[in-house]
KEKOL-530676 format. One record per residue: residue number from 1; residue in three letters; x, y, z of N, C-alpha, C, CB in turn. Coordinates in steps of 0.1 Angstrom, whole numbers, always signed. Glycine has a CB too. Example, Ala and Ser with C-alpha at 12.3 -4.5 7.8 and 13.67 -1.06 7.14 Angstrom:
BEGIN
1; Ala; +132; -57; +78; +123; -45; +78; +132; -33; +78; +113; -45; +90
2; Ser; +128; -22; +71; +137; -11; +71; +129; +0; +79; +141; -6; +57
END
This chain:
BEGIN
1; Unk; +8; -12; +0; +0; +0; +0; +9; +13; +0; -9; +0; +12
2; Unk; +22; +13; +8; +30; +23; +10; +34; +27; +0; +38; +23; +16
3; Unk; +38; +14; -10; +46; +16; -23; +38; +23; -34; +50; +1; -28
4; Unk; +27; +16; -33; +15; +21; -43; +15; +38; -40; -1; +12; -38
5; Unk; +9; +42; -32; +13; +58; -30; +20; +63; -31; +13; +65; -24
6; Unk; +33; +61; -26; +47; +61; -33; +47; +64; -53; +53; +44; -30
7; Unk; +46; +51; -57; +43; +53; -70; +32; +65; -77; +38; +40; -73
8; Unk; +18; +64; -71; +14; +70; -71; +17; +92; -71; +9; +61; -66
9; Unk; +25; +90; -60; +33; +104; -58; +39; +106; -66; +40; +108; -48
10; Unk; +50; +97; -70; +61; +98; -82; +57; +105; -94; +66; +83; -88
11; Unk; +42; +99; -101; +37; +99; -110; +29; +114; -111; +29; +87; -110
12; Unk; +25; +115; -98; +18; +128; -104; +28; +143; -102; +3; +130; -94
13; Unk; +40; +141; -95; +53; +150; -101; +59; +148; -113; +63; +149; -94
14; Unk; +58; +138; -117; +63; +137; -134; +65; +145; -141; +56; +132; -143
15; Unk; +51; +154; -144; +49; +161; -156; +58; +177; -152; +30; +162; -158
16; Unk; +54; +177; -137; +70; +193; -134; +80; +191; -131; +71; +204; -122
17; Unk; +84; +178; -131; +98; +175; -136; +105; +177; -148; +99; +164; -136
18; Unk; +92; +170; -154; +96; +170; -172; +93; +187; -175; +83; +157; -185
19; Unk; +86; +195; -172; +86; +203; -178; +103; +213; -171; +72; +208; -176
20; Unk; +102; +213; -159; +115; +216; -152; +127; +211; -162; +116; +208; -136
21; Unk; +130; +198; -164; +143; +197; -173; +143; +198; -184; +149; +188; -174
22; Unk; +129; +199; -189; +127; +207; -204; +132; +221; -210; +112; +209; -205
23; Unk; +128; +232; -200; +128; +243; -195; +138; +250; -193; +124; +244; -186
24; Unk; +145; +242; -180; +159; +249; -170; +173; +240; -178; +157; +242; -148
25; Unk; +170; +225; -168; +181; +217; -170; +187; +215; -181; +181; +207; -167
26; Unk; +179; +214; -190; +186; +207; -204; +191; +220; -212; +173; +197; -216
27; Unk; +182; +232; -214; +189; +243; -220; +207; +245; -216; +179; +257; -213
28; Unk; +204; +247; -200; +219; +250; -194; +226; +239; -195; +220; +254; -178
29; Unk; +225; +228; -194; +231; +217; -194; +238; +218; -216; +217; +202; -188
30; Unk; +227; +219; -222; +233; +222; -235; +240; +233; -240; +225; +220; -242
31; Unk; +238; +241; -233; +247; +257; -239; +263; +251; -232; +239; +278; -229
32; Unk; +262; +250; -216; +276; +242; -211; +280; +235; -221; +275; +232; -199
33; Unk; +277; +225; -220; +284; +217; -232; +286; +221; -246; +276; +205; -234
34; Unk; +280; +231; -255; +283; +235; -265; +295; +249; -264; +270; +237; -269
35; Unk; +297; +253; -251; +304; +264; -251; +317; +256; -251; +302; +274; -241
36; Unk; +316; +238; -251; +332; +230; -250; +336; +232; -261; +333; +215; -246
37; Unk; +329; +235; -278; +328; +229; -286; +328; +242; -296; +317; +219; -285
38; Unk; +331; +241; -309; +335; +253; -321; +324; +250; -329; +350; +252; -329
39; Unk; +312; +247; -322; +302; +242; -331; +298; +259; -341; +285; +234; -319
40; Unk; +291; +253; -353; +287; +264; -361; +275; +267; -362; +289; +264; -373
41; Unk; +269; +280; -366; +252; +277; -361; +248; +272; -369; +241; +286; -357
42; Unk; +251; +268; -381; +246; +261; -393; +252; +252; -397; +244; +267; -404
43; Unk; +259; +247; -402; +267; +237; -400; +272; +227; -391; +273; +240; -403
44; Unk; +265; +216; -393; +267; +204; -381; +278; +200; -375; +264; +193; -384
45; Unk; +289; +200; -385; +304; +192; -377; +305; +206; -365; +325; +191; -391
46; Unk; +315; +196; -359; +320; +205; -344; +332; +195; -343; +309; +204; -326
47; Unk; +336; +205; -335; +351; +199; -325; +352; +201; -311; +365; +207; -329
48; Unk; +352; +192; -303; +352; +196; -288; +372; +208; -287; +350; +174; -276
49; Unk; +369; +215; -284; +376; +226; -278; +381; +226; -265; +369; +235; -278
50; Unk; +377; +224; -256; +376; +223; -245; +375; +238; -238; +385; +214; -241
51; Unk; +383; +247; -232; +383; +258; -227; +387; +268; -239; +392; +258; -214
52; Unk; +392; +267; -249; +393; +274; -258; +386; +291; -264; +391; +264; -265
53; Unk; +374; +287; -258; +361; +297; -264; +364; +306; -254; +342; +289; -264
54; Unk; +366; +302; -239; +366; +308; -226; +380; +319; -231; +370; +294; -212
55; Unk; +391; +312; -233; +405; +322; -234; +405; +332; -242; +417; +314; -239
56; Unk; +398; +328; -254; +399; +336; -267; +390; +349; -263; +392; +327; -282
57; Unk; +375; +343; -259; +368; +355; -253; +374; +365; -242; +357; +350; -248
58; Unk; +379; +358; -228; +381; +368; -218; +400; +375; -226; +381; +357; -198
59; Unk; +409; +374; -242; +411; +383; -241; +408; +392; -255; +422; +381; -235
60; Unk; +394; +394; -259; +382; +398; -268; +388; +417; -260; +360; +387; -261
61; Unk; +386; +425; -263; +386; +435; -256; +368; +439; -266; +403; +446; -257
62; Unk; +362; +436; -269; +347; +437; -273; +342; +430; -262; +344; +430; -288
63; Unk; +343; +418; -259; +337; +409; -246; +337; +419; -236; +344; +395; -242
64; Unk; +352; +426; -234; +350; +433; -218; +342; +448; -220; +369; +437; -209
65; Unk; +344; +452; -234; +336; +462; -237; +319; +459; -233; +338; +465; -252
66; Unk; +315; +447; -240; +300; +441; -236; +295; +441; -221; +299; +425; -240
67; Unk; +308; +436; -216; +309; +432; -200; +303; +446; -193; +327; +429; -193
68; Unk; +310; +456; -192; +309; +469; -186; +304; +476; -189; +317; +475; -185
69; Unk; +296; +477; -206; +279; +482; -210; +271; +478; -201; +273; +476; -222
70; Unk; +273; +469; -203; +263; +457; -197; +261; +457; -180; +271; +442; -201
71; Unk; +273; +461; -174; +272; +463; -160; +268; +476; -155; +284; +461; -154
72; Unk; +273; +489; -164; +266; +501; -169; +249; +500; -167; +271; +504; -185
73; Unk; +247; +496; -179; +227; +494; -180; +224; +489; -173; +219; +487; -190
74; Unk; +230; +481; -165; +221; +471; -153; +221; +476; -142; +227; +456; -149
75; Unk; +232; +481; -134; +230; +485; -123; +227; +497; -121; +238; +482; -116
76; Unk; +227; +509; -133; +222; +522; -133; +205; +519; -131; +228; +531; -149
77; Unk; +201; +516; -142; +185; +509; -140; +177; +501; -128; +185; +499; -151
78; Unk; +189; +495; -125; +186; +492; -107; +182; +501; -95; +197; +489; -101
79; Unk; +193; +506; -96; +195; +519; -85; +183; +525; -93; +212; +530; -84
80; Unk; +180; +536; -101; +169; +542; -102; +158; +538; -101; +169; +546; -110
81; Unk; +157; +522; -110; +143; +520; -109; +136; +523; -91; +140; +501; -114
82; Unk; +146; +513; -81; +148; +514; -65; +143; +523; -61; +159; +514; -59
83; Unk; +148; +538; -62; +148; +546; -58; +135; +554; -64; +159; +550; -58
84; Unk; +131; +557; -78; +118; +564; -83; +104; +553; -78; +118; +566; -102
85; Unk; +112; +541; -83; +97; +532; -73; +93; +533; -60; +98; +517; -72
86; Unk; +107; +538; -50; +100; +537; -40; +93; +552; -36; +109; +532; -30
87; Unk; +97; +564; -44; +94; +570; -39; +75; +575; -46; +106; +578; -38
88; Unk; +79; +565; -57; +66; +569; -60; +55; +556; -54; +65; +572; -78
89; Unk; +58; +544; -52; +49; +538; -41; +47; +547; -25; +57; +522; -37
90; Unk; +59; +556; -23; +51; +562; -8; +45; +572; -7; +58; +565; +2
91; Unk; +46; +582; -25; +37; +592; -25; +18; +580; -26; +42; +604; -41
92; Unk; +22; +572; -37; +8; +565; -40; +1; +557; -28; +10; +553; -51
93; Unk; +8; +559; -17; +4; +549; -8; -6; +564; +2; +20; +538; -1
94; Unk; -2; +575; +0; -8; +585; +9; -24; +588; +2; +3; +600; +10
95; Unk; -31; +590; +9; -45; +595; +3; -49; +605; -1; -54; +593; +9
96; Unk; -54; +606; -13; -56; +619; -19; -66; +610; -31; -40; +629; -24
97; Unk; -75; +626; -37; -81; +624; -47; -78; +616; -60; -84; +633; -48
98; Unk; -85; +604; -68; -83; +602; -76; -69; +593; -74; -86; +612; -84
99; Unk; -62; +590; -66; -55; +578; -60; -55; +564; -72; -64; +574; -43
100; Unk; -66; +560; -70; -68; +549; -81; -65; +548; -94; -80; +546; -83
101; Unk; -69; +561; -102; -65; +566; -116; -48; +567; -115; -73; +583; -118
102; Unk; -45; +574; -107; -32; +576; -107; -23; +565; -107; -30; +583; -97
103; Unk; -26; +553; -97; -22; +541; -93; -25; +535; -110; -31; +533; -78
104; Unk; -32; +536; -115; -37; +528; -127; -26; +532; -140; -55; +533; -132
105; Unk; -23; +549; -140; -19; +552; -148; -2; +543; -147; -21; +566; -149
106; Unk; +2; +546; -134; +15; +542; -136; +15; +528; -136; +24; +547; -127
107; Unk; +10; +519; -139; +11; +508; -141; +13; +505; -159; +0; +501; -134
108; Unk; +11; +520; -166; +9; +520; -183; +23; +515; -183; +6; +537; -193
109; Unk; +36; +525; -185; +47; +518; -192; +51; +503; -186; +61; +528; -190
110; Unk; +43; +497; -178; +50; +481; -180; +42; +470; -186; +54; +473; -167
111; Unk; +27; +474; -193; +20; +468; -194; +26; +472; -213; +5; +471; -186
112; Unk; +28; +482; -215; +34; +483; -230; +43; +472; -238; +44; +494; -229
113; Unk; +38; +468; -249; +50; +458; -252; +64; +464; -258; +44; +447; -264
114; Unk; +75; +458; -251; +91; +468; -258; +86; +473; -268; +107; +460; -264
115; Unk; +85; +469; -279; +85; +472; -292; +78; +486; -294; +78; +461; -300
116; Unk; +66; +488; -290; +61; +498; -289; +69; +514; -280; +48; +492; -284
117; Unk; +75; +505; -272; +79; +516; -260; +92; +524; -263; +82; +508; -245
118; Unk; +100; +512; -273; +110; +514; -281; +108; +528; -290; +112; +502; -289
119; Unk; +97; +524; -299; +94; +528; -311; +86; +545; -302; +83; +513; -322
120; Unk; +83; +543; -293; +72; +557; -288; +86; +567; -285; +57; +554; -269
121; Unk; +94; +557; -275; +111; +567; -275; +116; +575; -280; +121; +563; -278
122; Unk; +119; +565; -292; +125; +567; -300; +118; +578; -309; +128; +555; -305
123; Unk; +107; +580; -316; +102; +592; -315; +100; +607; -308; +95; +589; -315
124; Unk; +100; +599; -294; +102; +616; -285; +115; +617; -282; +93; +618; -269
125; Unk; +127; +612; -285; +138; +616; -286; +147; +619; -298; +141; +610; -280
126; Unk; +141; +620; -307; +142; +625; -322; +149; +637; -320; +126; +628; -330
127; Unk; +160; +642; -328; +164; +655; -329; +161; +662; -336; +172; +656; -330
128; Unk; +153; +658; -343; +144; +669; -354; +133; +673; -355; +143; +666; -364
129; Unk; +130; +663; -343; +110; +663; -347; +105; +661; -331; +102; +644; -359
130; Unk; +115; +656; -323; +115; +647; -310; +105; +663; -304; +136; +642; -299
131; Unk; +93; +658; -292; +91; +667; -284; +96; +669; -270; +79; +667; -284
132; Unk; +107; +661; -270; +113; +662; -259; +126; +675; -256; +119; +648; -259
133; Unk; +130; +675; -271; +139; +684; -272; +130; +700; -275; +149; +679; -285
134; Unk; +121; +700; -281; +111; +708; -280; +111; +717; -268; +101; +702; -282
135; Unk; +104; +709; -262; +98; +713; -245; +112; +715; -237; +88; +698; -237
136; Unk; +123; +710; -239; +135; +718; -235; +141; +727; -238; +142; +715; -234
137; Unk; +138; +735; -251; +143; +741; -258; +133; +759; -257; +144; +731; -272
138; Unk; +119; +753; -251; +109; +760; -246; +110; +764; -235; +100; +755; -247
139; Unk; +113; +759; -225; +119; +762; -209; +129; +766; -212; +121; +752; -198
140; Unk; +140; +769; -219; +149; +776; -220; +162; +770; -213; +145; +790; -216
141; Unk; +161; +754; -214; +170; +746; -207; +180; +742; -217; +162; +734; -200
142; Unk; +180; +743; -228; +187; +741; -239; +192; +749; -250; +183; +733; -244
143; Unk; +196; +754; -254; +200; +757; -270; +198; +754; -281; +209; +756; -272
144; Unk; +204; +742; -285; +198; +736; -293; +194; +720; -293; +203; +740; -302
145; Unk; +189; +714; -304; +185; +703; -301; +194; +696; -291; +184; +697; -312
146; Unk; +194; +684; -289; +202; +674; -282; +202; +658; -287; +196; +675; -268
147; Unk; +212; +654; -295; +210; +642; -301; +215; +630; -294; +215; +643; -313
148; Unk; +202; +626; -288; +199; +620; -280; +202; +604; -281; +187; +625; -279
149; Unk; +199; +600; -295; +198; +594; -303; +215; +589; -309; +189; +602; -309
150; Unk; +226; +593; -304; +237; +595; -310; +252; +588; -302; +237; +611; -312
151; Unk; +262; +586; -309; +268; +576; -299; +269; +585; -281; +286; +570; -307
152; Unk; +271; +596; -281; +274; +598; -267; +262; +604; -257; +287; +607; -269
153; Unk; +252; +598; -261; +238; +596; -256; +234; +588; -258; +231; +602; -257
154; Unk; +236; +578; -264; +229; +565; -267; +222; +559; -251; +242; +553; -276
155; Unk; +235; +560; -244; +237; +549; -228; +225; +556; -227; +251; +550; -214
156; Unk; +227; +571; -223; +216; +576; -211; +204; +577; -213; +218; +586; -206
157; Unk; +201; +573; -229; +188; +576; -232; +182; +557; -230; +187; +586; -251
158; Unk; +189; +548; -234; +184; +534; -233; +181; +530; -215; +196; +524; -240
159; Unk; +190; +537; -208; +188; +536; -194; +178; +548; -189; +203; +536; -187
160; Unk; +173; +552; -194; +158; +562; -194; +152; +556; -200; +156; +577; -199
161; Unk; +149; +547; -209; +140; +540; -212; +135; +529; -204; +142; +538; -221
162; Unk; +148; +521; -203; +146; +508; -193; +142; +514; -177; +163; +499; -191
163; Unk; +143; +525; -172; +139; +529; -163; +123; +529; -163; +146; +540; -163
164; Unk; +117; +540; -171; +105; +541; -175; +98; +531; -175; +105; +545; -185
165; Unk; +102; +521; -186; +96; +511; -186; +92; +499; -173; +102; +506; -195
166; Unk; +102; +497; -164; +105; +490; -156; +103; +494; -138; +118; +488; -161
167; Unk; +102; +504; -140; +100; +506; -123; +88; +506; -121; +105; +519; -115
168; Unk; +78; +505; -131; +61; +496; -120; +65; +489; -115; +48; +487; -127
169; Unk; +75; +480; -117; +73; +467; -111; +76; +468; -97; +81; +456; -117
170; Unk; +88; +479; -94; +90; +481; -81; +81; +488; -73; +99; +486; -80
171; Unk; +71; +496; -80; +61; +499; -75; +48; +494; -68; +61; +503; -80
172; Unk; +48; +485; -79; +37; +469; -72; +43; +464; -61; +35; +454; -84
173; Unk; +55; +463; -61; +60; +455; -51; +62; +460; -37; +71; +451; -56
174; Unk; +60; +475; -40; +66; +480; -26; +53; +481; -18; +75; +496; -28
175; Unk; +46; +490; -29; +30; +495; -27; +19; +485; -21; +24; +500; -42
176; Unk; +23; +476; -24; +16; +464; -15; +21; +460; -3; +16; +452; -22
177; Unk; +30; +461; -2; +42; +458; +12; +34; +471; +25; +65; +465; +5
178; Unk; +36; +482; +19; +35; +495; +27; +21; +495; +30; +40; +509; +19
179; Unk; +9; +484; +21; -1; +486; +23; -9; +475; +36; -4; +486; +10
180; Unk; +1; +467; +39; +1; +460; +52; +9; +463; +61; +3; +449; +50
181; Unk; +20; +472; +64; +22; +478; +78; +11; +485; +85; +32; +487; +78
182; Unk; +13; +484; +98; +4; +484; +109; +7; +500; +111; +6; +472; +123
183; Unk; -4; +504; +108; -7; +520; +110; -1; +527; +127; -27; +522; +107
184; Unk; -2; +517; +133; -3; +522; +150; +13; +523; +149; -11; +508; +164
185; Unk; +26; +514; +139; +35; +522; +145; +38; +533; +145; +43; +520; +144
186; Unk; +33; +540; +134; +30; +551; +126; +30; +564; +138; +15; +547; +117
187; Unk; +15; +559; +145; +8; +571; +151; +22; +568; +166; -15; +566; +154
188; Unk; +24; +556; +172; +30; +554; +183; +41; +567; +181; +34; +537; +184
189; Unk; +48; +562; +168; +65; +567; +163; +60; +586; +168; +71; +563; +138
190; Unk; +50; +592; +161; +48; +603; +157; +43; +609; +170; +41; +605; +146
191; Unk; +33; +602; +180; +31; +604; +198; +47; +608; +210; +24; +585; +204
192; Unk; +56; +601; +199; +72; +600; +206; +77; +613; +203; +82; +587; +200
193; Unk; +73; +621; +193; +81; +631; +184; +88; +629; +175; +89; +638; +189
194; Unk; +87; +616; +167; +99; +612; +157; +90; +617; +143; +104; +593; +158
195; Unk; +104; +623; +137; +98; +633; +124; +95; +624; +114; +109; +645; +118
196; Unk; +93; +632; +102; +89; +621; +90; +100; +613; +87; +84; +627; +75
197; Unk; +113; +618; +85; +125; +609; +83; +127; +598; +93; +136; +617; +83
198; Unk; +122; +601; +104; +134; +591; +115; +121; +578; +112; +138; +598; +139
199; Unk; +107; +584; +108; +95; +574; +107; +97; +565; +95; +80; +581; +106
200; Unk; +100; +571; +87; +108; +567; +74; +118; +554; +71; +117; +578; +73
201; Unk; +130; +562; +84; +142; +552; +85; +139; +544; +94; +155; +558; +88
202; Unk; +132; +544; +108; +131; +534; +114; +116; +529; +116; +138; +537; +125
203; Unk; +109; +529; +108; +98; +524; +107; +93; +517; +91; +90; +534; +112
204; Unk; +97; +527; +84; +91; +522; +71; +105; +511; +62; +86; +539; +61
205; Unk; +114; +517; +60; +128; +508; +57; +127; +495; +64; +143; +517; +64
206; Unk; +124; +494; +74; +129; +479; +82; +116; +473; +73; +129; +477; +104
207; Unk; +109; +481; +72; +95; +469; +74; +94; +467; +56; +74; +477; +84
208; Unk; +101; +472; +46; +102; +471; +35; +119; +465; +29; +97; +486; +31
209; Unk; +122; +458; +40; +137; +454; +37; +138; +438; +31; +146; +454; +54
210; Unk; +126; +431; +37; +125; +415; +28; +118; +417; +15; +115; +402; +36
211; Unk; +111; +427; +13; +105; +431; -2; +112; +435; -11; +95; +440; -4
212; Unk; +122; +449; -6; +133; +456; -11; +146; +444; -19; +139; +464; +4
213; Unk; +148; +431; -9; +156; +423; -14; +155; +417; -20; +161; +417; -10
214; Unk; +138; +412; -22; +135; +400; -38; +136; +410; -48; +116; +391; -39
215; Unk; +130; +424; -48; +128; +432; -58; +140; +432; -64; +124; +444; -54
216; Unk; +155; +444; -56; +163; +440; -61; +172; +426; -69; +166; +444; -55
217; Unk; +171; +412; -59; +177; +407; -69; +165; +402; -81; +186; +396; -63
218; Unk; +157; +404; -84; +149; +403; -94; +152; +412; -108; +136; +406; -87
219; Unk; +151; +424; -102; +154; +432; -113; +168; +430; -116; +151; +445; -111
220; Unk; +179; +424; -111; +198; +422; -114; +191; +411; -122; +213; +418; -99
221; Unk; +183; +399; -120; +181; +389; -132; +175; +393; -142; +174; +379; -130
222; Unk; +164; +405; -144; +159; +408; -152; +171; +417; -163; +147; +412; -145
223; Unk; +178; +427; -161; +185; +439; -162; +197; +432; -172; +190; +448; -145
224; Unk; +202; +426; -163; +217; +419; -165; +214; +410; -178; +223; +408; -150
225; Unk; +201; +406; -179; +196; +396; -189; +190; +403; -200; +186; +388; -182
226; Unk; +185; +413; -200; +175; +423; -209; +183; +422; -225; +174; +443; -201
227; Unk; +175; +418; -235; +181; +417; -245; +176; +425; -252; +181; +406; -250
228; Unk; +161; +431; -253; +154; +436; -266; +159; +452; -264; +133; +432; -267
229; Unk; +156; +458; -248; +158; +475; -251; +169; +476; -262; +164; +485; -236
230; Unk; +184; +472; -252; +192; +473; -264; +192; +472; -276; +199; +468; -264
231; Unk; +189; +458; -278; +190; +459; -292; +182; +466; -301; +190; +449; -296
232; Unk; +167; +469; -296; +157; +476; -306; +161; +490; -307; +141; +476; -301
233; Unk; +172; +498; -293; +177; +509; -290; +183; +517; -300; +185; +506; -281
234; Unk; +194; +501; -303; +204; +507; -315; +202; +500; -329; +219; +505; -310
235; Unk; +189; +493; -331; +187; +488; -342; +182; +497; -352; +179; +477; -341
236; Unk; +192; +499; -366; +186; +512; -376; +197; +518; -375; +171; +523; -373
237; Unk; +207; +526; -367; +214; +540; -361; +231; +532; -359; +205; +547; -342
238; Unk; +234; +521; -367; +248; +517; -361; +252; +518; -350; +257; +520; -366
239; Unk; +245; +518; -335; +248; +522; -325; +253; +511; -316; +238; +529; -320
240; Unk; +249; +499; -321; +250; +485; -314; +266; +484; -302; +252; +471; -329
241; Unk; +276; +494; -312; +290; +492; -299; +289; +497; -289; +303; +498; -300
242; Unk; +282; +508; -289; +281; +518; -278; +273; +512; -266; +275; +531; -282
243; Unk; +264; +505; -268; +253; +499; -255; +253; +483; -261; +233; +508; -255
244; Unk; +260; +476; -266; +263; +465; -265; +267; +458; -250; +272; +464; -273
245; Unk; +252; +449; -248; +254; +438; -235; +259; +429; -234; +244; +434; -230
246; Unk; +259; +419; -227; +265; +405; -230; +253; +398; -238; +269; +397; -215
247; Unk; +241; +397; -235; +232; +390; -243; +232; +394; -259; +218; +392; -237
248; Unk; +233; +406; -259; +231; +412; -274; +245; +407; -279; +229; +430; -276
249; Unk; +256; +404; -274; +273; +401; -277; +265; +388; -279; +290; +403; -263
250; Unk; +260; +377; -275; +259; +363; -275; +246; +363; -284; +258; +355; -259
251; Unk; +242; +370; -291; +236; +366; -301; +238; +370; -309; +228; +365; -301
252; Unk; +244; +381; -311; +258; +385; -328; +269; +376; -327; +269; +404; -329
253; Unk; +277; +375; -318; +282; +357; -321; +277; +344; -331; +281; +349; -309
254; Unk; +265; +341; -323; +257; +332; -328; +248; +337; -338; +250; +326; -318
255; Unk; +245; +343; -344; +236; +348; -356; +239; +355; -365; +226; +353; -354
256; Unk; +252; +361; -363; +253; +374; -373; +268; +365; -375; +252; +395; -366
257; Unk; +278; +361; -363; +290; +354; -366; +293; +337; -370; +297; +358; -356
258; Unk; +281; +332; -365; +278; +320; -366; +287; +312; -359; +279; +317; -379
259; Unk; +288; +318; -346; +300; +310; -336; +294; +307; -327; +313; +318; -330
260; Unk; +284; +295; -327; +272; +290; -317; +279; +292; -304; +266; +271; -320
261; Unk; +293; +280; -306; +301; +275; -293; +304; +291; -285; +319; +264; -298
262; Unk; +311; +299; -294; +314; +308; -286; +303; +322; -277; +323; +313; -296
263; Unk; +292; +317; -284; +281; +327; -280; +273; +321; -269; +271; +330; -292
264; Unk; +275; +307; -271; +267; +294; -258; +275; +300; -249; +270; +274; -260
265; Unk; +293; +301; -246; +304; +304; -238; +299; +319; -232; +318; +304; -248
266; Unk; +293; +329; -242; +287; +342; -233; +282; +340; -222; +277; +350; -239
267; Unk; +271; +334; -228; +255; +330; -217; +261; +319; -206; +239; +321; -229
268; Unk; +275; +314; -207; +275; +306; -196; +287; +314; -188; +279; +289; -200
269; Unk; +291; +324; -193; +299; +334; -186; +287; +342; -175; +309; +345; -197
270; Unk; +280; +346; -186; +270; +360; -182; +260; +349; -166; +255; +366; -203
271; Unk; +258; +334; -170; +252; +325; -156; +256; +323; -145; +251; +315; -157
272; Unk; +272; +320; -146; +280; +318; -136; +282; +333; -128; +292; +311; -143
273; Unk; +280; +345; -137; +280; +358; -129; +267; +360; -121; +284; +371; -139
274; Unk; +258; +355; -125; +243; +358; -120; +244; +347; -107; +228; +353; -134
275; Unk; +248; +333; -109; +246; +327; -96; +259; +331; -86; +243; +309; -98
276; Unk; +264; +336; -91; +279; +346; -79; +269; +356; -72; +296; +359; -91
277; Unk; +261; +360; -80; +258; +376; -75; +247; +372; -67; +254; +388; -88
278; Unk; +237; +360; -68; +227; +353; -58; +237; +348; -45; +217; +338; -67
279; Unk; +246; +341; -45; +251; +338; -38; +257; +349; -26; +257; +330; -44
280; Unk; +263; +362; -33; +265; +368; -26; +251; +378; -16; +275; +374; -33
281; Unk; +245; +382; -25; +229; +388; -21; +229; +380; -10; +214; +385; -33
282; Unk; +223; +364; -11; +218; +356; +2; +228; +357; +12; +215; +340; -1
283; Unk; +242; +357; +11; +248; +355; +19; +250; +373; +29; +260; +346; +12
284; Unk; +253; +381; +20; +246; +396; +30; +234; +398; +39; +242; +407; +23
285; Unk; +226; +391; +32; +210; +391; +35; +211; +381; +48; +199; +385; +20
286; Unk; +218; +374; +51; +218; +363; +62; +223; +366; +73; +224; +353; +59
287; Unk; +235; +376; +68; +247; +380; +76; +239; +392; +86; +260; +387; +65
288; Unk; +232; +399; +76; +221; +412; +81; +209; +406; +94; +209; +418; +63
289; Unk; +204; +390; +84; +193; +386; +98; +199; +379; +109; +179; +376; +94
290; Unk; +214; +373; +108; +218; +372; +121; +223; +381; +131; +224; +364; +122
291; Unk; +229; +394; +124; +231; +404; +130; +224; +412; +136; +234; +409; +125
END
């Protein structure tokens, strides 16, 4: 009878197994193994390599260019998203008229598909036509246009976009958090004389510090990973050197250079940095709750 349920249990995990090594394991398990290998993306022969792909790339000075774009767009877009999300979850979290509308609107740029959000950008940062440059040029904050659009703006305008786009999420995340603290520490903190800041730092921060940490490392997986801003960024404008990531480097390898093995070798560089950077996260984060 034991066995039978047994069996029975086995059987009805099956199917998220299989989808699990469908999914996770086998992808990573096959890019590993192909980054051993000089495979071609069209052409079947290979040669196992062994570390070869690894040497040639780390001394690429394009790879460390990718690297440091790439570390550029991610953690700039971090820090801001962090910081505009939270402060616009603690204005949205105070009551005032029309609250709901407001909450509704900012949820628009993440419900947008890239493509569109790209393409609406890329329009209002136009140097000819853009109304962005307009309306600065109208406040009397500019001179003349600003080509926005151009290699030595390219960064700051793709990391204003990924911003834009991307900090609802921190907003959902916070705004719900803030929306289950217990109002009475609130009133207790402010009965004591403690101003808005100290209510801030020692009331609202602590109680938003396990939300604050999935958020963050969520968005370093999301950021560090992000393939389309870029590339739709600088697709049309030869801009691709200037905000070249590691994902966008590992798929001009593999599609445009036809060096499967060596582009598999990105994405298993760019993994091994993502589970370093979880490993370190948890291990601060642990260090913080036994402290």
């Amino acid at each position: 009878m034991h066995g039978t349920r047994m069996y029975q249990g086995y059987l009805l995990i099956f199917p998220t197994l299989l989808v699990i090594f469908g999914f996770i394991f086998f992808p990573v398990g096959y890019s590993v193994w192909l980054s051993f290998t000089n495979k071609h993306t069209i052409n079947p022969d290979f040669d196992y390599v062994g570390f070869s792909n690894y040497f040639k790339l780390l001394k690429e000075p394009i790879f460390w260019q990718s690297f440091w774009r790439g570390t550029i767009w991610a953690v700039s877009t971090i820090i801001l998203q962090v910081v505009l999300g939270l402060a616009a979850a603690l204005l949205l979290n105070q009551p005032f008229r029309g609250r709901g509308v407001v909450r509704g609107f900012t949820l628009f740029p993440y419900m947008l598909p890239t493509i569109v959000t790209i393409l609406l950008w890329k329009w209002m940062l136009s140097a000819t036509y853009g109304p962005v440059n307009y309306f600065l040029e109208t406040l009397g904050i500019l001179d003349e246009p600003l080509v926005w659009l151009g290699p030595s703006l390219i960064m700051a305008s793709t990391i204003l976009v990924g911003v834009w786009q991307f900090f609802p999420f921190v907003v959902i995340s916070l705004l719900a958090r803030l929306q289950t603290i217990d109002i009475t520490l609130y009133e207790a903190a402010q009965i004591d004389g403690a101003s808005v800041w100290k209510r801030f730092f020692h009331i609202t921060l602590p109680q938003l510090r396990n939300v604050l940490f999935v958020v963050v490392l969520l968005r370093t997986f999301f950021m560090f990973t992000k393939f389309d801003v870029p590339w739709l960024m600088a697709t049309g404008g030869g801009l691709q050197e200037y905000i070249q990531n590691m994902p966008v480097y590992a798929y001009r390898k593999t599609f445009r250079f036809f060096q499967a093995g060596q582009g598999a070798c990105i994405s298993v560089i760019l993994f091994l940095m993502l589970v370093t950077l979880t490993v370190l996260f948890f291990g601060l984060y642990r260090r913080e709750e036994e402290g």
